[in-house]
C-alpha positions as CSV (number, residue, x, y, z in Angstrom):
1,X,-8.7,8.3,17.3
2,X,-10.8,5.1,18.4
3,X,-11.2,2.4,16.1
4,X,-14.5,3.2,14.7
5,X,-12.8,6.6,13.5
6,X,-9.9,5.0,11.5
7,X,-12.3,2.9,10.0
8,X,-14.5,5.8,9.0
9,X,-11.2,7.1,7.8
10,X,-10.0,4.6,6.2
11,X,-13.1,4.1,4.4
12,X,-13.8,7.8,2.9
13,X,-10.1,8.0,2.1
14,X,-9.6,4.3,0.3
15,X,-13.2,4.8,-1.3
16,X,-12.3,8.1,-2.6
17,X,-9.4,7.4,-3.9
18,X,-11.6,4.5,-5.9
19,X,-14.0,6.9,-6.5
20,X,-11.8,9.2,-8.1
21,X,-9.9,6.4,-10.1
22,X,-13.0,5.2,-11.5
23,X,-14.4,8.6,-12.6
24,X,-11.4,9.5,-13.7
25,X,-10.9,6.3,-16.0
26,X,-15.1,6.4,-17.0
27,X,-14.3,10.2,-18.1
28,X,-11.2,9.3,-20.4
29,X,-12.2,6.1,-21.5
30,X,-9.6,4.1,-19.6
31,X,-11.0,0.8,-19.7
32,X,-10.6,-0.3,-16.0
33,X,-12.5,-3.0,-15.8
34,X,-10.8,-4.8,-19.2
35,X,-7.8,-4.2,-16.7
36,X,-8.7,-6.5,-14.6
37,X,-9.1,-10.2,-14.4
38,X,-9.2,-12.2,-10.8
39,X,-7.6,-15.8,-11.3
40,X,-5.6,-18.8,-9.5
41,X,-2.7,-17.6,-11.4
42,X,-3.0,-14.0,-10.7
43,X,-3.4,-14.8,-6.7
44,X,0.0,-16.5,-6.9
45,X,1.7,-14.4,-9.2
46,X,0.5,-11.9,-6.6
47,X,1.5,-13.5,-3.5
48,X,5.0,-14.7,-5.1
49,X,5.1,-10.4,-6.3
50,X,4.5,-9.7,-2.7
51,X,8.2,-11.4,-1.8
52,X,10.5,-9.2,-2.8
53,X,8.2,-6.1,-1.2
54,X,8.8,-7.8,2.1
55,X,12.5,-7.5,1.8
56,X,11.5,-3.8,2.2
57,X,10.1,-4.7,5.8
58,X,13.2,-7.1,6.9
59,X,15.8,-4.2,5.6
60,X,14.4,-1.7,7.6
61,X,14.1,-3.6,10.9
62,X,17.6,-5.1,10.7
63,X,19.9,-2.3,8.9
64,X,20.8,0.2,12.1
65,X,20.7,3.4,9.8
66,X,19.3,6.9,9.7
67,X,16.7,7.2,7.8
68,X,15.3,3.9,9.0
69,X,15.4,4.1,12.6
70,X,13.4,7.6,11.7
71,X,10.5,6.2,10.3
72,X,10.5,2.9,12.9
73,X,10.6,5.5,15.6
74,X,7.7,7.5,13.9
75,X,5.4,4.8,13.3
76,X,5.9,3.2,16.9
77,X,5.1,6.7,18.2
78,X,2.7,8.0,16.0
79,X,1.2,5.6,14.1
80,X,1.4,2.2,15.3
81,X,-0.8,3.3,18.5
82,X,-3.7,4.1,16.4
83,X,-3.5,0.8,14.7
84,X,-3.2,-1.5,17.7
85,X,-6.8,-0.5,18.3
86,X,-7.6,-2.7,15.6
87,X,-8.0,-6.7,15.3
88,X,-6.7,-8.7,12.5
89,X,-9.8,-8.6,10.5
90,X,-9.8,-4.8,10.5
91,X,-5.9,-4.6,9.6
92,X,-7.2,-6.9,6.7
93,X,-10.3,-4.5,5.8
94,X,-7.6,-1.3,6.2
95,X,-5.0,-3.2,3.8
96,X,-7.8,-4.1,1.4
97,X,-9.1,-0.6,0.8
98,X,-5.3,0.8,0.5
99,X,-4.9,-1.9,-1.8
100,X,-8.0,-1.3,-4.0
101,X,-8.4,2.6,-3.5
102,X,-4.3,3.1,-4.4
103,X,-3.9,0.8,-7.1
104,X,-7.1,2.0,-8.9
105,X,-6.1,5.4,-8.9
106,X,-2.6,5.7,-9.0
107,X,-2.0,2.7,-11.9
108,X,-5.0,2.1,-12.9
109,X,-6.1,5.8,-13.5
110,X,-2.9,8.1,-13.4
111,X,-0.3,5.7,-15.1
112,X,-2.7,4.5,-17.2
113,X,-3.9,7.8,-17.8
114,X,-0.1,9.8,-18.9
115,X,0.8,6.0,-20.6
116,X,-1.5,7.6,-23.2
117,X,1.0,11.0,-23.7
118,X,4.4,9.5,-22.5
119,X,6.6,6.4,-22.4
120,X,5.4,3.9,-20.3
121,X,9.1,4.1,-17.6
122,X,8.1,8.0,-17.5
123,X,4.2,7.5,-17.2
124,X,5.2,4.7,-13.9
125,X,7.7,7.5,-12.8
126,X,5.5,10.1,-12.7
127,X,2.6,7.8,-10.7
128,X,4.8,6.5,-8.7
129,X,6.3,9.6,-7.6
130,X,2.6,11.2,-7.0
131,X,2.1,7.7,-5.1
132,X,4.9,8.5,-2.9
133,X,4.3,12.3,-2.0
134,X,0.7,10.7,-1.0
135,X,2.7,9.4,1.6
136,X,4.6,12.5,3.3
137,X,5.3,10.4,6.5
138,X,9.0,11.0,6.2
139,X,11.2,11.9,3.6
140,X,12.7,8.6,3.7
141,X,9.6,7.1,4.0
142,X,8.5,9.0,0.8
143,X,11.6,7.5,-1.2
144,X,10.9,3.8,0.0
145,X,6.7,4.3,-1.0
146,X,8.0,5.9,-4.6
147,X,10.3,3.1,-5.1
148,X,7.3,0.9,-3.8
149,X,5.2,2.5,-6.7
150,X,7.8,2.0,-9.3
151,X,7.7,-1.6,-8.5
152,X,3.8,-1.8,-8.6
153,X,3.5,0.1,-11.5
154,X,5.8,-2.2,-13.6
155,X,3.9,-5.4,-12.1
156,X,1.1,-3.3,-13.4
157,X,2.4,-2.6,-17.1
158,X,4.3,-6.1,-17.6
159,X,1.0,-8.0,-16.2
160,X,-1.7,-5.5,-18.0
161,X,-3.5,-7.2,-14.4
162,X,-4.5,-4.6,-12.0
163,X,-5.6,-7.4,-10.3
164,X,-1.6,-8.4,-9.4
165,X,-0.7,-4.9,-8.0
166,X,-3.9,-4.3,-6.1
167,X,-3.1,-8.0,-4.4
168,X,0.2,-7.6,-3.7
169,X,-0.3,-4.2,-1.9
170,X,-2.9,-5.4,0.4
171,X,-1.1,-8.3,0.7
172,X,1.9,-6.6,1.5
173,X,-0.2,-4.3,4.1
174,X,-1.8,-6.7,6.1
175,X,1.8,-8.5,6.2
176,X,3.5,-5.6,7.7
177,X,0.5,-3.9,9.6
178,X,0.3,-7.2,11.5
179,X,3.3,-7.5,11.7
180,X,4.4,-4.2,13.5
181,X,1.2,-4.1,15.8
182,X,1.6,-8.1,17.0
183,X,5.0,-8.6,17.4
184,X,6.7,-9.3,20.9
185,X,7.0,-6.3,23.3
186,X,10.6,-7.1,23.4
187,X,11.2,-5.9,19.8
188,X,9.0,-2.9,20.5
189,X,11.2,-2.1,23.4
190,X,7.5,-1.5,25.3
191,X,5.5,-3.8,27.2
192,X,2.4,-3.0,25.4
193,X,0.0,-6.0,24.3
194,X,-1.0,-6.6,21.2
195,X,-4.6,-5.6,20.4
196,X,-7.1,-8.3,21.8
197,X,-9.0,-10.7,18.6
198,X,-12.7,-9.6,19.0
């Protein structure tokens, strides 16, 4: 897949996942838009909610265990080569459009969506869970993305902001996809460069 494609992909994936959020929310009168408000203190409530995701990244490079060296050996394999095709601005378009495309349909559709027919803890389960079997890239990957969703979907219920989770995802994207595709060769165990910054 060249860099064009996962662009393409990324795009008609993200967008309809946005699509379908927004339908979704227009046909049961979820009020998205009143669910969202861009402001200074939403950015850094964002960017400080984006902290304790990160831990996420730091366990699973520096705890030697199972399930972890599983998905840092599948992403280095599988999926890391796809995305070293792409610059910084394009991990930032990719991590936008997860960001936007998720959060709009998994909180601000589904959880707000069963919110409406269960308690809220069972409403973030259930879209959270859905949010993590959207992810079947390992099974431990799967339970890192639920608990991932859990945490997203509480920012999402505490703040009544989509603005915060959709921030802190992309935020937390572009942090680890730049992560993983620019760091040293050493720590990749390869002698691969990192992608060039047309």
């Amino acid at each position: 897949m060249n860099r064009n494609q996962l662009l393409l992909m990324t795009a008609i994936l993200e967008g309809g996942l946005l699509l379908a959020g927004g339908i979704g929310c227009w046909l049961m009168d979820i009020p998205l838009l009143e669910e969202m408000s861009l402001s200074g203190g939403a950015v850094l409530w964002s960017l400080v909610a984006t902290l304790p995701m990160l831990s996420v990244l730091v366990i699973t490079e520096v705890i030697p265990w199972k399930g972890f060296e599983e998905i840092n050996n599948l992403l280095e394999h599988k999926l890391l080569p796809i995305f070293r095709k792409l610059n910084w601005f394009d991990l930032l378009l990719v991590s936008l459009a997860a960001g936007i495309g998720e959060e709009v349909f998994f909180r601000g559709f589904l959880q707000a969506l069963l919110a409406e027919w269960v308690p809220s803890w069972a409403a973030i389960a259930i879209a959270s869970l859905c949010f993590g079997l959207a992810h079947p890239i390992t099974k431990w990957y799967f339970v890192i993305v639920t608990i991932i969703g859990v945490y997203l979907g509480i920012l999402f219920w505490r703040t009544e902001n989509l603005v915060i989770p959709i921030l802190v995802h992309a935020v937390y994207d572009w942090i680890v996809l730049s992560y993983l595709v620019y760091r040293p060769a050493k720590e990749k165990g390869e002698s691969e460069e990192a992608p060039s910054e047309e």
